[in-house]
Backbone as XML, in Angstrom:
<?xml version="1.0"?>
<chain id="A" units="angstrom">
  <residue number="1" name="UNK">
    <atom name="N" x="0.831" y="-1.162" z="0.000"/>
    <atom name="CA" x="0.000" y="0.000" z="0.000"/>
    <atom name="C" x="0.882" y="1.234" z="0.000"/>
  </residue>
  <residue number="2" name="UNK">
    <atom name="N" x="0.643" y="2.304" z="-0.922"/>
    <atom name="CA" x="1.633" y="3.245" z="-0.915"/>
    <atom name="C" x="0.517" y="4.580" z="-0.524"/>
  </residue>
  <residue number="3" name="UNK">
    <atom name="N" x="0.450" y="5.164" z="-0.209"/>
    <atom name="CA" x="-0.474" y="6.608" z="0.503"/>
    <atom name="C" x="0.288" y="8.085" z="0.135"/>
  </residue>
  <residue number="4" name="UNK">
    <atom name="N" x="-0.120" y="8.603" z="-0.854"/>
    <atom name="CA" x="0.450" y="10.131" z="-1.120"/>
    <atom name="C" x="0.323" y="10.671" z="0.229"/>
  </residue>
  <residue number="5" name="UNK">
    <atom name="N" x="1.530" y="11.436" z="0.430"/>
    <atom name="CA" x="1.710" y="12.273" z="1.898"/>
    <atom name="C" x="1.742" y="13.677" z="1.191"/>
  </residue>
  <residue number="6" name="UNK">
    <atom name="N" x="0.716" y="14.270" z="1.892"/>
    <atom name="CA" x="0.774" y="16.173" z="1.406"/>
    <atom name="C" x="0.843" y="16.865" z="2.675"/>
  </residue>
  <residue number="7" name="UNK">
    <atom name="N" x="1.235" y="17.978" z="2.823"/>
    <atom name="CA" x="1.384" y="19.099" z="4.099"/>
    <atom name="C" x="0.128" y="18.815" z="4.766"/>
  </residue>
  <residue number="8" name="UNK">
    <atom name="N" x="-1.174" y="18.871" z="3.710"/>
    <atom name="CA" x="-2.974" y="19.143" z="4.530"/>
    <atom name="C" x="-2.949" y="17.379" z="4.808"/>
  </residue>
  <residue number="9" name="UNK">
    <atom name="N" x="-2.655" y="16.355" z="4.458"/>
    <atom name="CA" x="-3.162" y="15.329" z="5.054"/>
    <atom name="C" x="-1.647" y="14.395" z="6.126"/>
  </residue>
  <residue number="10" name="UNK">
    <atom name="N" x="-1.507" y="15.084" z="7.289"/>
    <atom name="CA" x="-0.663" y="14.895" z="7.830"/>
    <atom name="C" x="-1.379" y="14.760" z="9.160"/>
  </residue>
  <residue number="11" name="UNK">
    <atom name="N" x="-2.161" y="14.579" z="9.112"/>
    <atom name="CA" x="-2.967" y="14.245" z="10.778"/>
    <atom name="C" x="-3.691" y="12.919" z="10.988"/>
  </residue>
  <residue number="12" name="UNK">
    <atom name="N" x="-3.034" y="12.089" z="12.074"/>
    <atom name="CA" x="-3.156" y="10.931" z="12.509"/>
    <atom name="C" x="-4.327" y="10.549" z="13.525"/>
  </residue>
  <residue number="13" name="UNK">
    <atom name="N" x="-5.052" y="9.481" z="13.376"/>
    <atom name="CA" x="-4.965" y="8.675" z="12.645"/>
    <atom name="C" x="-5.466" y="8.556" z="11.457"/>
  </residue>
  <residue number="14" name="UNK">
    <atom name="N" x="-5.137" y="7.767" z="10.443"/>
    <atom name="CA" x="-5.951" y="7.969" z="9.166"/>
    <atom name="C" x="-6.794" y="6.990" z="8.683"/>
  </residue>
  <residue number="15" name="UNK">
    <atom name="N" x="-7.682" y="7.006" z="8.473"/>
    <atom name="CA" x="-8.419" y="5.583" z="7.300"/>
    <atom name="C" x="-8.833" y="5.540" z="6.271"/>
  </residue>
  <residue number="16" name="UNK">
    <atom name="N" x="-8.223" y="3.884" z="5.776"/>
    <atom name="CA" x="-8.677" y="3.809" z="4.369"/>
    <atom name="C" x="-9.405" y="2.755" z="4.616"/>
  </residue>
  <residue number="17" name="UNK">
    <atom name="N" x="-10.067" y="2.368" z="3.366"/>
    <atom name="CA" x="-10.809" y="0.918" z="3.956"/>
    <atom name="C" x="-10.985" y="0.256" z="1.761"/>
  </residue>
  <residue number="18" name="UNK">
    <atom name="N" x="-10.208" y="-0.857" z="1.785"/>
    <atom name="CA" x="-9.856" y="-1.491" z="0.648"/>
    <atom name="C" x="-11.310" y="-2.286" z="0.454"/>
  </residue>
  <residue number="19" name="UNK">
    <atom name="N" x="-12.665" y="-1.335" z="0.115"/>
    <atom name="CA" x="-13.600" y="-2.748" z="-0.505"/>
    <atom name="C" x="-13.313" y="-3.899" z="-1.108"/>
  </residue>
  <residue number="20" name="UNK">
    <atom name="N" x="-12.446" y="-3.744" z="-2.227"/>
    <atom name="CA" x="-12.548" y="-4.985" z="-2.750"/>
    <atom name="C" x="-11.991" y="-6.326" z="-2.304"/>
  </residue>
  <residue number="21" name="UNK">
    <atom name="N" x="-10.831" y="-5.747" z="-0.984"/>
    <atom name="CA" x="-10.573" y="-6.694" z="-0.253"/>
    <atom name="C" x="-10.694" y="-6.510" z="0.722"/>
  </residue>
  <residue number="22" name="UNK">
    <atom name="N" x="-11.793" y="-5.789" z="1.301"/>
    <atom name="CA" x="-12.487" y="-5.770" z="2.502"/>
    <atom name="C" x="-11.051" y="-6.057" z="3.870"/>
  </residue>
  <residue number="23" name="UNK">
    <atom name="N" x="-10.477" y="-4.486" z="3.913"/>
    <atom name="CA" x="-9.402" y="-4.269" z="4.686"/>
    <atom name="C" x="-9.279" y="-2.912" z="5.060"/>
  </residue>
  <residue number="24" name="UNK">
    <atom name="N" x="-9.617" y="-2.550" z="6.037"/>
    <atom name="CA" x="-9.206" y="-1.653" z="6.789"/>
    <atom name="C" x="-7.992" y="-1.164" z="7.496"/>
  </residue>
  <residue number="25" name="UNK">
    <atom name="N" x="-7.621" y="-0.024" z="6.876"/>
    <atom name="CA" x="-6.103" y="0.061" z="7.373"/>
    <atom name="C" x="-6.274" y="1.430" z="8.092"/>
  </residue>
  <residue number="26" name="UNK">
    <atom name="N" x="-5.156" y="1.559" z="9.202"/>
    <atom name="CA" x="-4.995" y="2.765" z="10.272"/>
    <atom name="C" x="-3.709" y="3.014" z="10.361"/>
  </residue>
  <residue number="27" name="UNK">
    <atom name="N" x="-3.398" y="4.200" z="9.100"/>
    <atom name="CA" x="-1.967" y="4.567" z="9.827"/>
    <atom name="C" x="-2.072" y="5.424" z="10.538"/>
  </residue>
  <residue number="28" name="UNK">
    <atom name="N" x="-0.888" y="4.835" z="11.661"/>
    <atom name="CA" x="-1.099" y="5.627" z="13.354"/>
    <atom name="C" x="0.254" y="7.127" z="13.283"/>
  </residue>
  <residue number="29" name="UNK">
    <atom name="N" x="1.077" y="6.849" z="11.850"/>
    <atom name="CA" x="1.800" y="7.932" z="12.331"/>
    <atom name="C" x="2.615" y="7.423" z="10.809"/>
  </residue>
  <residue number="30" name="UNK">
    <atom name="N" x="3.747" y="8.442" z="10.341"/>
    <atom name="CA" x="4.329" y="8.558" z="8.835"/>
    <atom name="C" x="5.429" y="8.003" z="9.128"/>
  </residue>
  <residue number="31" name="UNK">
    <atom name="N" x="5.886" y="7.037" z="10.233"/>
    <atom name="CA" x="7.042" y="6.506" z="10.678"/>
    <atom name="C" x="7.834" y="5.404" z="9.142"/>
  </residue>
  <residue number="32" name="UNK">
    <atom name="N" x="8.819" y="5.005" z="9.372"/>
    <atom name="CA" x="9.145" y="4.025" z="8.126"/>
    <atom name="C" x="8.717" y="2.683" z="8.905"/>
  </residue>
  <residue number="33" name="UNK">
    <atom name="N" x="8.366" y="1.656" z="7.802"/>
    <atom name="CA" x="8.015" y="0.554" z="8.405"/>
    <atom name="C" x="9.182" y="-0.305" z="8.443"/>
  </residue>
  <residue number="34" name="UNK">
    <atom name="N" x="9.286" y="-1.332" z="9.186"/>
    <atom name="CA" x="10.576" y="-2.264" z="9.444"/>
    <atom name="C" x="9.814" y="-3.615" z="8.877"/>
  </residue>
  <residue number="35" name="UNK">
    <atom name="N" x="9.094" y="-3.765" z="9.747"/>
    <atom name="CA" x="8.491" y="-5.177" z="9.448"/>
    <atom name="C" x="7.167" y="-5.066" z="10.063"/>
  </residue>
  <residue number="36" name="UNK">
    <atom name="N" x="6.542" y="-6.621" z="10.002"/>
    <atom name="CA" x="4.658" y="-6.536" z="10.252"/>
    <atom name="C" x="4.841" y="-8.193" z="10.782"/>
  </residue>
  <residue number="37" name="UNK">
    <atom name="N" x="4.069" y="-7.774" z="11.746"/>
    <atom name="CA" x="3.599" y="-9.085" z="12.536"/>
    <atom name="C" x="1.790" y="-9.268" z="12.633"/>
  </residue>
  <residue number="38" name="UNK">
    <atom name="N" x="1.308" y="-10.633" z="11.950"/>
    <atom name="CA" x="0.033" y="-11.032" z="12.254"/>
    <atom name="C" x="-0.306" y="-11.742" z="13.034"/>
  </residue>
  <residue number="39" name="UNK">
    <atom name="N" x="-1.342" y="-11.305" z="13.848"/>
    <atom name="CA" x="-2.271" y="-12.175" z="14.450"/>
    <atom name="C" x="-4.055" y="-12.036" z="14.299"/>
  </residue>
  <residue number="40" name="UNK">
    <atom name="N" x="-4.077" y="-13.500" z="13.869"/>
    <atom name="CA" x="-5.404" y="-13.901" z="13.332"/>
    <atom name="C" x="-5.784" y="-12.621" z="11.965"/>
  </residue>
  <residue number="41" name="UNK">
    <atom name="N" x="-6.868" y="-12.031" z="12.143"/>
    <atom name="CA" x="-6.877" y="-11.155" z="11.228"/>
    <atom name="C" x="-6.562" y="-9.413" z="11.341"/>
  </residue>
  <residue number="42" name="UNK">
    <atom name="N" x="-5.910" y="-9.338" z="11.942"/>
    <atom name="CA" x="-4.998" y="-8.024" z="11.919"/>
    <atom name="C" x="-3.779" y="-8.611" z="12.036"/>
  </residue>
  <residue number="43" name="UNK">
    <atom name="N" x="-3.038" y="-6.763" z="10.267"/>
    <atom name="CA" x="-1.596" y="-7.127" z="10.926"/>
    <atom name="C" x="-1.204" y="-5.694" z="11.440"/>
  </residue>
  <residue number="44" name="UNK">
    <atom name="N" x="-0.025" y="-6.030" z="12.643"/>
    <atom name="CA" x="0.554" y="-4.473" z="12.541"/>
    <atom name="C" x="1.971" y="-4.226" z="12.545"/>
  </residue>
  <residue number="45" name="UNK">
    <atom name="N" x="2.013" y="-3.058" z="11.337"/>
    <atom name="CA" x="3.428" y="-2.842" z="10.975"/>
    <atom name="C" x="3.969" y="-2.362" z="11.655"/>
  </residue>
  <residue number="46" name="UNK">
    <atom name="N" x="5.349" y="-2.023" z="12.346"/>
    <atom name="CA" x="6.113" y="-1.522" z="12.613"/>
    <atom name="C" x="7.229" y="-0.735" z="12.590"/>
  </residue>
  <residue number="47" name="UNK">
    <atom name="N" x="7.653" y="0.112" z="13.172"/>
    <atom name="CA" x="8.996" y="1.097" z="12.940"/>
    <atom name="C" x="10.097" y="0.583" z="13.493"/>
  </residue>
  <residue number="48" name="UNK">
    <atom name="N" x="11.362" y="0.534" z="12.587"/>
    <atom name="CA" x="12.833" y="-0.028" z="13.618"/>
    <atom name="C" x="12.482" y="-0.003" z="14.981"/>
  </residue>
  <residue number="49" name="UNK">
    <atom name="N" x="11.813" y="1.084" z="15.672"/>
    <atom name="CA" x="11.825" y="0.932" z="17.317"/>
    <atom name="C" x="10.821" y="0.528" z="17.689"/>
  </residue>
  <residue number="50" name="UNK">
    <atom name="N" x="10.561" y="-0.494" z="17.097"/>
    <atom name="CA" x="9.183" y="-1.066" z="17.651"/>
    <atom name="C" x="7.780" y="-0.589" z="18.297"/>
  </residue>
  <residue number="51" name="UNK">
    <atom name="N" x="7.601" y="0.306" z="17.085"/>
    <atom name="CA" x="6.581" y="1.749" z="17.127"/>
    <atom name="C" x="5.742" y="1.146" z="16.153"/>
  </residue>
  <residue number="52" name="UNK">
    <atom name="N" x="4.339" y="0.788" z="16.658"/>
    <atom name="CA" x="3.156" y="0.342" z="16.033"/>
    <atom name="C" x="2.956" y="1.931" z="14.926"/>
  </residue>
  <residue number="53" name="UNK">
    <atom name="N" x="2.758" y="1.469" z="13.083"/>
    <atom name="CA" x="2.590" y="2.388" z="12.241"/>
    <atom name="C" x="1.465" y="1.999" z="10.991"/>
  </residue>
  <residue number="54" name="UNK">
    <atom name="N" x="1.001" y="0.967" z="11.345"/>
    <atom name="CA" x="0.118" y="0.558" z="9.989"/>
    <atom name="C" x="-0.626" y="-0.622" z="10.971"/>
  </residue>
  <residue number="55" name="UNK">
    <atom name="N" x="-2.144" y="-0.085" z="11.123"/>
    <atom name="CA" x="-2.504" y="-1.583" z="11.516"/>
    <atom name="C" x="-3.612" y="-2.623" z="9.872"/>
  </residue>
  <residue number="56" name="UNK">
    <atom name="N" x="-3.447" y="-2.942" z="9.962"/>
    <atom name="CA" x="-4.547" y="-3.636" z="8.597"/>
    <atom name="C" x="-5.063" y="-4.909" z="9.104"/>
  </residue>
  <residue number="57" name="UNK">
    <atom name="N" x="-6.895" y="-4.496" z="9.301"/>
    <atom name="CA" x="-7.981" y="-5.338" z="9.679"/>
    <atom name="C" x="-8.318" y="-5.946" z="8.675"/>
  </residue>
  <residue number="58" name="UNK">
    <atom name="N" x="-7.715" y="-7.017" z="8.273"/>
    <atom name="CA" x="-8.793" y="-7.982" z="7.250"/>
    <atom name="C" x="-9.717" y="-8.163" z="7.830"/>
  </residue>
  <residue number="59" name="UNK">
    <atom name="N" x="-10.823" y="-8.954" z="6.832"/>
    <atom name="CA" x="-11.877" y="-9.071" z="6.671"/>
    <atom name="C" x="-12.790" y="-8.422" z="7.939"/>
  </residue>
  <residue number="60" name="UNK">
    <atom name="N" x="-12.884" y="-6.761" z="7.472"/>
    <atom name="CA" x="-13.036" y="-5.789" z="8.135"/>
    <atom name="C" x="-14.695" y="-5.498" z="8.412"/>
  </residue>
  <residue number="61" name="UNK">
    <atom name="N" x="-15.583" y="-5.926" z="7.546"/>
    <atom name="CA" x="-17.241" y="-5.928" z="7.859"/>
    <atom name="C" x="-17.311" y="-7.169" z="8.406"/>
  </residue>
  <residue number="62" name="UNK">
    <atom name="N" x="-16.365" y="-8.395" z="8.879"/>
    <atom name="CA" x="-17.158" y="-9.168" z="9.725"/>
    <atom name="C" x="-16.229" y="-9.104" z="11.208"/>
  </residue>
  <residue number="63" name="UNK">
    <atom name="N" x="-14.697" y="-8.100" z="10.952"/>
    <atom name="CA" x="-14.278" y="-7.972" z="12.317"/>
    <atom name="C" x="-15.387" y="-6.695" z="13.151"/>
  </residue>
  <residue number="64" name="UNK">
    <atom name="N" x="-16.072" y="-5.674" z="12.343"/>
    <atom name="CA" x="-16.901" y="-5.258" z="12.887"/>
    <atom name="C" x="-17.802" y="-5.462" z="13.107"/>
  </residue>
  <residue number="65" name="UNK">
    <atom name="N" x="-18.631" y="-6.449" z="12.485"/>
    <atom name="CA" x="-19.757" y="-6.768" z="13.215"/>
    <atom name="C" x="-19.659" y="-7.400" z="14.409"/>
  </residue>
  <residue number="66" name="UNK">
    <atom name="N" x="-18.586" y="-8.134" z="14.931"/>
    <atom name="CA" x="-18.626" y="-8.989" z="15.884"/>
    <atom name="C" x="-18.443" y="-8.024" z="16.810"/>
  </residue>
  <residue number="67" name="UNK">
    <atom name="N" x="-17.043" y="-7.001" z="16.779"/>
    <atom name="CA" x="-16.983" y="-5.776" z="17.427"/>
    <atom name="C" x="-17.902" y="-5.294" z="17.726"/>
  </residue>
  <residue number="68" name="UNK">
    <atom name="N" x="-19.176" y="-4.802" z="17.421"/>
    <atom name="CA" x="-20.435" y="-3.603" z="16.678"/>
    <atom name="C" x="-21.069" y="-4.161" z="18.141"/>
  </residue>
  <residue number="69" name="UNK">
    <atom name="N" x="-20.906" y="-5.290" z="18.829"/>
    <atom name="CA" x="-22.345" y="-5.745" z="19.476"/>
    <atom name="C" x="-21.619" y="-5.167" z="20.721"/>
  </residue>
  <residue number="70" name="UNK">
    <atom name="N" x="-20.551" y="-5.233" z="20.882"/>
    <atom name="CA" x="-20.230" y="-4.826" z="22.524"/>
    <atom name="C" x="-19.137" y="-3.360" z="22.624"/>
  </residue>
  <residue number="71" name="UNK">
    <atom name="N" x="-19.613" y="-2.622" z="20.901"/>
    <atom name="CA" x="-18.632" y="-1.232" z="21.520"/>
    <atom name="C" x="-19.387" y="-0.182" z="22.069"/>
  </residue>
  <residue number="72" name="UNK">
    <atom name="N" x="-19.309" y="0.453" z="22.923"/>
    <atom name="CA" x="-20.483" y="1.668" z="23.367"/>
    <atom name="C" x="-20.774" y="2.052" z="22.531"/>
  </residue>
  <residue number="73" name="UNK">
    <atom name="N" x="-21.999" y="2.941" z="22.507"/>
    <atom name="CA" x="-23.272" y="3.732" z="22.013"/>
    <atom name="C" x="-22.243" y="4.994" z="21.176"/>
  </residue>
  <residue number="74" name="UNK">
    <atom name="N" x="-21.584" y="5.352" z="21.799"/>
    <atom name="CA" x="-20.648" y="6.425" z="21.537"/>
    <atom name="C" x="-19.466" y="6.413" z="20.544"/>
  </residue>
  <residue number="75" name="UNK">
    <atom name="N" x="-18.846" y="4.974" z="20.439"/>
    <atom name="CA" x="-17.795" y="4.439" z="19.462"/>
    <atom name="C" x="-18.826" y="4.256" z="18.703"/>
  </residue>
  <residue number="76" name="UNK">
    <atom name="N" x="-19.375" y="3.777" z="18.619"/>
    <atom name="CA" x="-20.577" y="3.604" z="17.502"/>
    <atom name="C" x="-21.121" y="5.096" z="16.685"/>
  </residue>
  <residue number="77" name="UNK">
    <atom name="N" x="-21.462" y="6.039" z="17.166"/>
    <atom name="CA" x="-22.134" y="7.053" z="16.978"/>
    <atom name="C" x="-21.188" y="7.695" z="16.399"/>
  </residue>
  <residue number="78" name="UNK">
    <atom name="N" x="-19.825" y="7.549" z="16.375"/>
    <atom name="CA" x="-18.732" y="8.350" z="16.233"/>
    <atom name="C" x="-17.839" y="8.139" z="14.495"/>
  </residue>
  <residue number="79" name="UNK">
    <atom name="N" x="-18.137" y="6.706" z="14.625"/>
    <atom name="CA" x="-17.496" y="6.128" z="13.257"/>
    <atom name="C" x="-18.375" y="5.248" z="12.573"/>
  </residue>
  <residue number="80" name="UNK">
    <atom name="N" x="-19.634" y="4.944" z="12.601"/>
    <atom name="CA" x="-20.904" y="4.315" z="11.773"/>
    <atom name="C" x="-22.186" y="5.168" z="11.366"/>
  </residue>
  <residue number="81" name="UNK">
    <atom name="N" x="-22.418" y="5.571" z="10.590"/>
    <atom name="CA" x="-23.238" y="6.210" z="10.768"/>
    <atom name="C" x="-24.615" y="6.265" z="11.104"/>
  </residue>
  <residue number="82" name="UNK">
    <atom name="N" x="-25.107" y="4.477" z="11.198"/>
    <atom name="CA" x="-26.525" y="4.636" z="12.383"/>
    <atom name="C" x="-25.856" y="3.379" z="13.320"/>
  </residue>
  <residue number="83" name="UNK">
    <atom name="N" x="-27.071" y="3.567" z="14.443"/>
    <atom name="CA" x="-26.203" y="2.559" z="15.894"/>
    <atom name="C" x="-27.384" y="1.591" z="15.514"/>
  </residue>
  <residue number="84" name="UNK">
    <atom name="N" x="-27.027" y="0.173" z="15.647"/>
    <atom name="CA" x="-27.949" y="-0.760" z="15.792"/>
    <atom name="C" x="-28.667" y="-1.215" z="17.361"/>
  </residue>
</chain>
């Protein structure tokens, strides 16, 4: 994944979300990456100093739905746009 960096989009955190392969990614900061470690379906990349910089949620509409049932009213309200 490569992400154009401009002066105006320099504020963390960021999201993209890959429909066609249903992946949600969060870069947490413009650090260089070293390497990426997975578990189950997230991976997260890392900086030489072992500085979390890329997380990527596969299969991201069914890690949220499972999420969706037990995040407050408020995480909900904040990044979905209706609450179930």
């Amino acid at each position: 994944m490569k992400t154009k960096r401009t002066r105006e989009n320099t504020s963390f955190p960021r999201f993209t979300y890959e429909k066609e392969d249903d992946i949600l990614m969060v870069e947490l900061n413009s650090k260089k990456i070293d390497y990426a470690e997975q578990t189950d379906d997230m991976i997260v990349h890392f900086s030489p100093q072992r500085e979390a910089v890329l997380l990527e949620i596969l299969d991201a509409s069914r890690f949220f739905a499972q999420q969706g049932r037990i995040l407050p009213k408020e995480i909900k309200r904040k990044f979905f746009s209706t609450v179930s």
